[in-house]
C-alpha positions as CSV (number, residue, x, y, z in Angstrom):
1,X,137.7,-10.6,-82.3
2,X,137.0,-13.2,-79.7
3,X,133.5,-13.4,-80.6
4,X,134.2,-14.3,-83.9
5,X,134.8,-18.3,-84.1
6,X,136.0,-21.1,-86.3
7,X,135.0,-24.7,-86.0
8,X,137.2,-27.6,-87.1
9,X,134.8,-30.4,-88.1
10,X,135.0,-34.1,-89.2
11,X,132.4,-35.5,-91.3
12,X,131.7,-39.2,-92.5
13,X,131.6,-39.8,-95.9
14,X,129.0,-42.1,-97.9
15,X,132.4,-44.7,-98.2
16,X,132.6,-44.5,-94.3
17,X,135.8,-42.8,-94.3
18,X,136.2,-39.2,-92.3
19,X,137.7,-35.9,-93.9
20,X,138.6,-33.1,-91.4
21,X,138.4,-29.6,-92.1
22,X,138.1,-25.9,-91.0
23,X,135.4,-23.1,-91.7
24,X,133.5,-20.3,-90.2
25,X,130.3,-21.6,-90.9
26,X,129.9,-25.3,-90.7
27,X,126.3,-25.8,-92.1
28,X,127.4,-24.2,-95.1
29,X,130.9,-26.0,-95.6
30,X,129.2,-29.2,-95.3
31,X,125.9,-28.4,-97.2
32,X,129.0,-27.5,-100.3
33,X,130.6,-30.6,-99.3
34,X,127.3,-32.5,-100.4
35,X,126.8,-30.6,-103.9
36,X,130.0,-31.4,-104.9
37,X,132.0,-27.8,-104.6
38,X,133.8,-28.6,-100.9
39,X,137.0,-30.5,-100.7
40,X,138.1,-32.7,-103.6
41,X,138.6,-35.6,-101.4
42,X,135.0,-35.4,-100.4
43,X,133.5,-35.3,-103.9
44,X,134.0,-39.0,-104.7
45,X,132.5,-40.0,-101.9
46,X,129.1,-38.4,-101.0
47,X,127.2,-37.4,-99.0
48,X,128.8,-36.7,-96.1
49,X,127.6,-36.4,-92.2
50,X,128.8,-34.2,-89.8
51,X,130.0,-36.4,-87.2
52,X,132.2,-33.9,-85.0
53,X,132.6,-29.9,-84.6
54,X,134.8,-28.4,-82.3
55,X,135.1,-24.1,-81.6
56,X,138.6,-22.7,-81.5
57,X,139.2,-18.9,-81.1
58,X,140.7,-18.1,-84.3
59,X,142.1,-19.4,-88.0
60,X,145.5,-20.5,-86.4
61,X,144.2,-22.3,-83.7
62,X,141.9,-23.9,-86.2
63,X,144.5,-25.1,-88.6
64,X,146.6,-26.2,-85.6
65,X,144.2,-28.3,-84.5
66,X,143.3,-29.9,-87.9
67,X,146.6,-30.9,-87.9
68,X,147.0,-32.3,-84.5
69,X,143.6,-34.4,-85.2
70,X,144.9,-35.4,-89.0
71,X,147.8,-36.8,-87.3
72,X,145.6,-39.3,-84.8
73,X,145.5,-43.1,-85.2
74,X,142.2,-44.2,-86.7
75,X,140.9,-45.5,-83.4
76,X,141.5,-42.4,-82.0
77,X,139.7,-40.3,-84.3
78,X,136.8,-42.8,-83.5
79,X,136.9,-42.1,-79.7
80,X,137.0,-38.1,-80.1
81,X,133.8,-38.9,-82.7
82,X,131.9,-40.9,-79.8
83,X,132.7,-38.9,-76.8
84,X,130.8,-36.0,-79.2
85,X,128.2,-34.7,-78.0
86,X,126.9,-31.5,-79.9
């Protein structure tokens, strides 16, 4: 199972805010994001750019890292965005 990966990603949305979320297939979550089906927080406020992905082994680990990065100072999120590099 250790070939099968989850992402947790951060996009920008159109107000310049970030959401952060988890997903098997990124392209996909985000391309819902920007028709209006992905997160409810993200449908006010589109489109949205992927700004930051990150691979984890599994759901758990994704989840637990979601949280950990929810929990950041905004500054902080800003860093771990611009040290990025996909």
């Amino acid at each position: 199972m250790s070939d099968i990966h989850w992402y947790v990603y951060i996009v920008r949305c159109a107000d310049a805010s970030l959401y952060t979320g988890v997903a098997k297939n990124i392209d996909s979550r985000v391309a819902l994001h920007n028709v209006g089906r992905g997160a409810k927080y993200t449908r006010a406020r589109l489109p949205v750019t992927l700004v930051y992905r990150e691979a984890v082994v599994d759901r758990s680990a994704a989840l637990r890292r979601e949280c950990a990065i929810k929990r950041l100072r905004s500054a902080a999120k800003r860093k771990l965005i611009a040290q990025y590099v996909d």
